[in-house]
C-alpha positions as MATLAB code, in Angstrom:
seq = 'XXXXXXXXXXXXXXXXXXXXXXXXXXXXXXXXXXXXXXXXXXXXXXXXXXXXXXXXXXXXXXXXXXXXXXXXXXXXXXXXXXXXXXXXXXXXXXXXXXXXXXX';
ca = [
       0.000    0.000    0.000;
       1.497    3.207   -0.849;
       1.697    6.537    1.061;
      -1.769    7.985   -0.511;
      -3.438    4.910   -0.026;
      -2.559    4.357    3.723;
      -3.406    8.248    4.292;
      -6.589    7.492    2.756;
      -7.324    4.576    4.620;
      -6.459    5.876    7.728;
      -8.650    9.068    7.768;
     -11.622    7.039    6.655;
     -10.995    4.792    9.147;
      -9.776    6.840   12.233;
     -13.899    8.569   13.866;
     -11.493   11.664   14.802;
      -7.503   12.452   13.811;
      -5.770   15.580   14.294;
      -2.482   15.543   11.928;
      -0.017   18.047   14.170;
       3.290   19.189   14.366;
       3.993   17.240   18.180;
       1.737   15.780   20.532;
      -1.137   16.716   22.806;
       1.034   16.426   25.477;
       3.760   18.531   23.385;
       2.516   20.335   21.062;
       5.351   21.554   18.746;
       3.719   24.666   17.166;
       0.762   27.174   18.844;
      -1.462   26.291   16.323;
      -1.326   22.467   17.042;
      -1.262   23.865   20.679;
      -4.721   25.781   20.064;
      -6.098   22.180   18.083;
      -5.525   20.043   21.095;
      -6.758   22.605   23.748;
     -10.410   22.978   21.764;
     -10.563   19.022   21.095;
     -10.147   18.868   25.271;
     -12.649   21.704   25.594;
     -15.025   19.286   23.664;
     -14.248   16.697   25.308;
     -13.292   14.512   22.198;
     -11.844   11.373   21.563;
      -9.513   11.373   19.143;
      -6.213   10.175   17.366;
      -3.604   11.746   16.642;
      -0.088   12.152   14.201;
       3.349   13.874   14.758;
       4.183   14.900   11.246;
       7.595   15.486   12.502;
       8.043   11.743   13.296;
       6.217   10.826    9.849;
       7.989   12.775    7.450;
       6.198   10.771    4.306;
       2.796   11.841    5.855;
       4.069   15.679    6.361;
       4.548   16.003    2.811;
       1.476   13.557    1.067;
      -1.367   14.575    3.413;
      -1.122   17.851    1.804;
      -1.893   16.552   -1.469;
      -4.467   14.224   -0.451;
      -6.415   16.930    1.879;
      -5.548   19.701   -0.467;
      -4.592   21.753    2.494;
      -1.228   23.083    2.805;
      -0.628   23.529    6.334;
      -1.079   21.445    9.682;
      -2.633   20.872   11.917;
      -5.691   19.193   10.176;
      -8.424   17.650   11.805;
     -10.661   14.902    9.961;
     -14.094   13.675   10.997;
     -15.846   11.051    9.745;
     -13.150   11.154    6.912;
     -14.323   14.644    5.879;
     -11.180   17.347    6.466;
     -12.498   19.892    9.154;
      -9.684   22.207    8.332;
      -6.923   23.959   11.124;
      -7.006   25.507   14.144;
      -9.181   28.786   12.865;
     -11.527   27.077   11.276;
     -11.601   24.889   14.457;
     -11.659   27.719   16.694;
     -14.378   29.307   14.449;
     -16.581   26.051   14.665;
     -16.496   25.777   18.278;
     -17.451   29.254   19.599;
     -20.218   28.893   16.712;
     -21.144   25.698   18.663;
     -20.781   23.482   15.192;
     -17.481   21.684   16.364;
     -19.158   19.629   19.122;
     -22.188   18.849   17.391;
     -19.438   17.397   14.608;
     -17.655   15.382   17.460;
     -19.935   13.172   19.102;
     -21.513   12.256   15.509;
     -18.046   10.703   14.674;
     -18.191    8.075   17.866;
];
């Protein structure tokens, strides 16, 4: 299975995944920071990638999401966007009506 396959397969797959640069515990950039704070403020379940330990995915998730920066959060297999549009969804409220659907 190649690269585009497994990214694929892995976002339809995975209910919740936040691609970030670090982890929820260290978050290596203040927008991957700001992702993992509003997923806790929701109370979500999720999974998560370091880009920086998957170099491959860094660079191939960008051309299968068509989004050029990280983080990026997928639902349900449908790309939510980064942490503005994130931030966006959840003071609107949208963002956790999203999230439970995806359990």
């Amino acid at each position: 299975m190649n690269i585009t396959e497994r990214l694929k397969k892995q976002v339809e797959e995975t209910p919740v995944i936040l691609y970030m640069k670090g982890t929820p515990d260290f978050p290596q950039c203040g927008f991957s920071a700001r992702a993992v704070q509003i997923l806790e403020q929701c109370g979500a379940r999720y999974e998560f990638v370091n880009v920086f330990e998957e170099p491959e995915v860094r660079e191939n998730l960008k051309l299968v999401s068509g989004w050029p920066t990280f983080p990026q959060l997928f639902i349900r297999g449908e790309l939510v966007g980064g942490s503005d549009i994130m931030m966006e969804l959840f003071q609107s409220g949208e963002l956790q009506k999203m999230l439970p659907e995806a359990d």
